[in-house]
N, C-alpha and C positions, 0 to 999 in steps of 0.2 A: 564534213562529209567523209564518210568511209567507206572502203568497201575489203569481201574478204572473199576468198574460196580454198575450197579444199577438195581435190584428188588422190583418190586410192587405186593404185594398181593389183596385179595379181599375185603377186611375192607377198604380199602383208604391208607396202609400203604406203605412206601417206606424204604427199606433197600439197603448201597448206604455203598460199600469199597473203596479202594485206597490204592494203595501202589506204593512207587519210593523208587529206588537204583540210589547211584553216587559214582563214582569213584576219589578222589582227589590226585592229584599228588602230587609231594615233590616238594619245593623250599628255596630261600632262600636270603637275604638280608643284607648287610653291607655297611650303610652309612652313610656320616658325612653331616649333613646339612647344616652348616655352617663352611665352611673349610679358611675360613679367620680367624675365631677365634676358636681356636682348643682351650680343656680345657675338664675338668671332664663333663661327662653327654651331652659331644655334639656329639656322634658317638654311634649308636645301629648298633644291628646285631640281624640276629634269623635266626631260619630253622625250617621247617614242613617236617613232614616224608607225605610217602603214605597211604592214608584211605580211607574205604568205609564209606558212608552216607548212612543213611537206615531213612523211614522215610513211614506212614500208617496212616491210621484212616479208623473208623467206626460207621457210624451212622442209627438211626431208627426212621422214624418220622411218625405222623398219622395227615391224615388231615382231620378238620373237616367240 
């Protein structure tokens, strides 16, 4: 989800926000990539939990 806007005043200025939210799910992975030669360091694994991502800016610019 995002959202944005943008204001102009009377000097020629433009002030301009933004902001997004996201939602990330959980997963997760174990795998051997080469399973013909098994051996130290050839099998990873991992997992991610559930997170929000937040994420904005704000700027002011004057044109001449």
């Amino acid at each position: 989800m995002f959202a944005g806007v943008s204001l102009r005043d009377k000097i020629g200025g433009e002030l301009r926000a933004g902001a997004a939210l996201s939602y990330l799910t959980s997963g997760s992975v174990d795998a051997d990539p080469t399973p013909l030669t098994p051996g130290p360091g050839n099998s990873f694994a991992y997992t991610v939990g559930d997170d929000w991502s937040v994420a904005g800016t704000l700027s002011y610019a004057i044109n001449w």
